[in-house]
Backbone as CSV, one residue per row, in Angstrom:
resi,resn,N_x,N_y,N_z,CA_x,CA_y,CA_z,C_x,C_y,C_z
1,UNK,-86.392,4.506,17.557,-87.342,3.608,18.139,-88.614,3.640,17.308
2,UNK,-89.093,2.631,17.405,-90.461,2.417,16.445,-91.689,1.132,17.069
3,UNK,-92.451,1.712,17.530,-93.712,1.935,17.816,-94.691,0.526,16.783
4,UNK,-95.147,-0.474,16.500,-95.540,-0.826,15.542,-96.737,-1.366,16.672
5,UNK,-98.166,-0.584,16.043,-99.666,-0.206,16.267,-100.375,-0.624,15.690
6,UNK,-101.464,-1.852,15.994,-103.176,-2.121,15.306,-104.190,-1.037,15.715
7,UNK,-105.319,-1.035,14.664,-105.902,0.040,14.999,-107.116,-0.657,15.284
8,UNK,-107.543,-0.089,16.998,-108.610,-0.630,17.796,-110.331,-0.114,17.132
9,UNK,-110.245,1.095,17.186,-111.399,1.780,17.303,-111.062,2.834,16.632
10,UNK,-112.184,3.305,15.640,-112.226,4.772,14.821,-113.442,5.674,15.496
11,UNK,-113.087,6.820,15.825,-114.194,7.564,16.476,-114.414,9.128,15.368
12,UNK,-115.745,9.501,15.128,-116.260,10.420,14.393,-116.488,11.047,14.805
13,UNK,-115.107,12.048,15.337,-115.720,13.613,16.514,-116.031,14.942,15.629
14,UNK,-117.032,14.435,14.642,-117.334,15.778,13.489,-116.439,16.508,12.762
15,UNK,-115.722,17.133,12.728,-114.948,17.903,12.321,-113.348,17.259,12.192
16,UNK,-113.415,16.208,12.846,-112.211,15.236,13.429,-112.593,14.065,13.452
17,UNK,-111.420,13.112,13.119,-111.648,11.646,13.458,-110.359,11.599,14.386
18,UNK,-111.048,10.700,15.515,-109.666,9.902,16.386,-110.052,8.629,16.355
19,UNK,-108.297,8.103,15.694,-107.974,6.842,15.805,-107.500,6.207,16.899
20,UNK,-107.960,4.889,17.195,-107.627,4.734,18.716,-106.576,2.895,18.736
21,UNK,-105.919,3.247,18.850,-104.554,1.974,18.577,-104.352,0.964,19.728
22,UNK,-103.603,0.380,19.516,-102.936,-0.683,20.580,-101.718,-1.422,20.038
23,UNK,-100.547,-0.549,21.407,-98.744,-1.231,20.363,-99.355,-2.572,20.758
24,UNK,-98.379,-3.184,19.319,-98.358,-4.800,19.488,-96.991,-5.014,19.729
25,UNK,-96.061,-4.186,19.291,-94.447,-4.428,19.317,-93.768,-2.958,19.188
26,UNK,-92.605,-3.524,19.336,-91.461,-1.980,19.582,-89.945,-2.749,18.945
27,UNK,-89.518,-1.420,17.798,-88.192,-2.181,17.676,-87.443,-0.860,18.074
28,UNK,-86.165,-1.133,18.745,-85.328,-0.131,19.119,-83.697,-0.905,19.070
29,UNK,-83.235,0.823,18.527,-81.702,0.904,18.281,-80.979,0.323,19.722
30,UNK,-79.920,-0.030,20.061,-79.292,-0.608,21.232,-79.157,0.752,22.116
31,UNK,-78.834,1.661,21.543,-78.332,2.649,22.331,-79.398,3.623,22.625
32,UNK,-80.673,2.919,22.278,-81.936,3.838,23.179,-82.169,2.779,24.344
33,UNK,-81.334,1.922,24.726,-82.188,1.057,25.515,-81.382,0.997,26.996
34,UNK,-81.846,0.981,28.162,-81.021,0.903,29.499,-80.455,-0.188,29.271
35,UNK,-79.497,-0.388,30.520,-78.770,-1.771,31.021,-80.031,-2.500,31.021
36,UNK,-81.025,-2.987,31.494,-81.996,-3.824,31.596,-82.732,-3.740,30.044
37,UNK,-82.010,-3.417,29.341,-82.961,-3.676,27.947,-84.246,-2.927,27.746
38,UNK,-84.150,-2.333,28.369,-86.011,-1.318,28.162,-85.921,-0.186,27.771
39,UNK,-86.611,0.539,26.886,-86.704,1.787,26.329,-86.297,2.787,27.551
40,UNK,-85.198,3.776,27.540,-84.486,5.047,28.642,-84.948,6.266,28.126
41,UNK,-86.294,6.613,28.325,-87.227,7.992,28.196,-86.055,9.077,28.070
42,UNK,-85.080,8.679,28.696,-83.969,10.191,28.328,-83.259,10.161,27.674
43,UNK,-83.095,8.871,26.406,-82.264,8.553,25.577,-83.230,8.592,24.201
44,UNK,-84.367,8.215,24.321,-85.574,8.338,23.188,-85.886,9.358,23.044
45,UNK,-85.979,10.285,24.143,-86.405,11.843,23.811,-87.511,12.022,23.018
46,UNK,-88.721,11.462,23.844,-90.037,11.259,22.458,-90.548,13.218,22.263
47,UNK,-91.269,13.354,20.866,-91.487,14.756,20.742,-93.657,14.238,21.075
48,UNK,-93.926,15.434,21.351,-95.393,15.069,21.580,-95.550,16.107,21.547
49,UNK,-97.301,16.054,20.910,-98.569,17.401,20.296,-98.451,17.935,20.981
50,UNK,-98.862,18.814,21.303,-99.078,19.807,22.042,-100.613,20.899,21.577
51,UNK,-101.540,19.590,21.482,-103.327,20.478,20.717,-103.556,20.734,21.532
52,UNK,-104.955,21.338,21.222,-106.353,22.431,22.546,-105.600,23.415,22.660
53,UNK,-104.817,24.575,21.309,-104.566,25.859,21.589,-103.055,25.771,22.060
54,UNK,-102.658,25.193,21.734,-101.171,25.351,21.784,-100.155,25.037,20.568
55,UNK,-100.978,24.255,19.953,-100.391,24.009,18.465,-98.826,23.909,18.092
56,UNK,-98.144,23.338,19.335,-97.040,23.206,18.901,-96.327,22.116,19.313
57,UNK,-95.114,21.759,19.683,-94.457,19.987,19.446,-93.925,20.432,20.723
58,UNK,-92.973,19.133,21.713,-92.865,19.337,23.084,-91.911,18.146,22.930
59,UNK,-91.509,18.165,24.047,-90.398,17.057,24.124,-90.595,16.631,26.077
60,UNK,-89.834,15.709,26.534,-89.962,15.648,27.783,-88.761,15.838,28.712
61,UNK,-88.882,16.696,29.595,-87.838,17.542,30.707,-87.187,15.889,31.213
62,UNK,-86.416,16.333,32.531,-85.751,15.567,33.014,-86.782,14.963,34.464
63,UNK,-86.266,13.911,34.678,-86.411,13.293,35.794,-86.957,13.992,37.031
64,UNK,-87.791,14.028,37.613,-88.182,14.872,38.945,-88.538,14.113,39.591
65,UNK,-88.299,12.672,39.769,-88.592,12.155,41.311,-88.444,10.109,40.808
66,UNK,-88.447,9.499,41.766,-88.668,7.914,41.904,-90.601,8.337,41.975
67,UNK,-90.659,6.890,41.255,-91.992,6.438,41.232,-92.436,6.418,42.522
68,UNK,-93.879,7.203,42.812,-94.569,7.264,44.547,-93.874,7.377,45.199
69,UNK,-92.725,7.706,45.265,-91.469,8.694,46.316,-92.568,10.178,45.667
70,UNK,-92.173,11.005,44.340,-92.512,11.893,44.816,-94.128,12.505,44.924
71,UNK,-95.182,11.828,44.615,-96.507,11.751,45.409,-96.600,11.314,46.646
72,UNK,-95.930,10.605,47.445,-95.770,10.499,49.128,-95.600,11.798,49.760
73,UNK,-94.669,12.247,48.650,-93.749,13.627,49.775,-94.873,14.471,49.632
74,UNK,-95.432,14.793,48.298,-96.671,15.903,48.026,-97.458,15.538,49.151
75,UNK,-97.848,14.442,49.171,-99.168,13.997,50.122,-98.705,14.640,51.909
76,UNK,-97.403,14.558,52.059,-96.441,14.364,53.437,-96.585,16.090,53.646
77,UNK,-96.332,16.800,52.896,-96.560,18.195,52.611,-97.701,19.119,53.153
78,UNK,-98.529,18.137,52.116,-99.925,18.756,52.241,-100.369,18.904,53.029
79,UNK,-100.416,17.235,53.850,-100.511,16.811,55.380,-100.294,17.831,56.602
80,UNK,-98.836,18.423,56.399,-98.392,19.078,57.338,-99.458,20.547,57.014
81,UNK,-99.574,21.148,56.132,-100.126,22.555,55.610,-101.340,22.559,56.463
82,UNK,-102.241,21.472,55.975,-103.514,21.226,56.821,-103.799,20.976,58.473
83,UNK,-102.525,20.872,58.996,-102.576,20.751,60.521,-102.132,22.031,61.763
């Protein structure tokens, strides 16, 4: 999968510059993509930084919940703790 980025804004954090982007487009292989044609986070397997003292690369775990299913239940939880 590939990512293709304009670059918005350059920032001069002294010691560091951050570049600050915006995708304009995405091309992807067939077999990163769900039945509905959209990038499948568990088939792309993106790797990501891991800075501020950790200095190392990361990848992303599996699935832990439906969208606001599982912040309802946290909230449903909490709810109960506090009563």
């Amino acid at each position: 999968m590939r990512l293709n980025a304009g670059w918005s804004k350059v920032v001069d954090l002294g010691l560091h510059t951050m570049f600050i982007g915006e995708i304009v487009g995405m091309v992807a292989d067939s077999e990163f993509l769900s039945p509905n044609q959209l990038p499948d986070i568990e088939k792309v397997r993106p790797m990501l930084w891991g800075s501020f003292g950790s200095v190392a690369y990361y990848n992303i775990g599996h699935k832990l919940g439906d969208a606001f299913s599982v912040g309802n239940e946290l909230q449903r939880s909490q709810t109960r703790k506090s009563v």
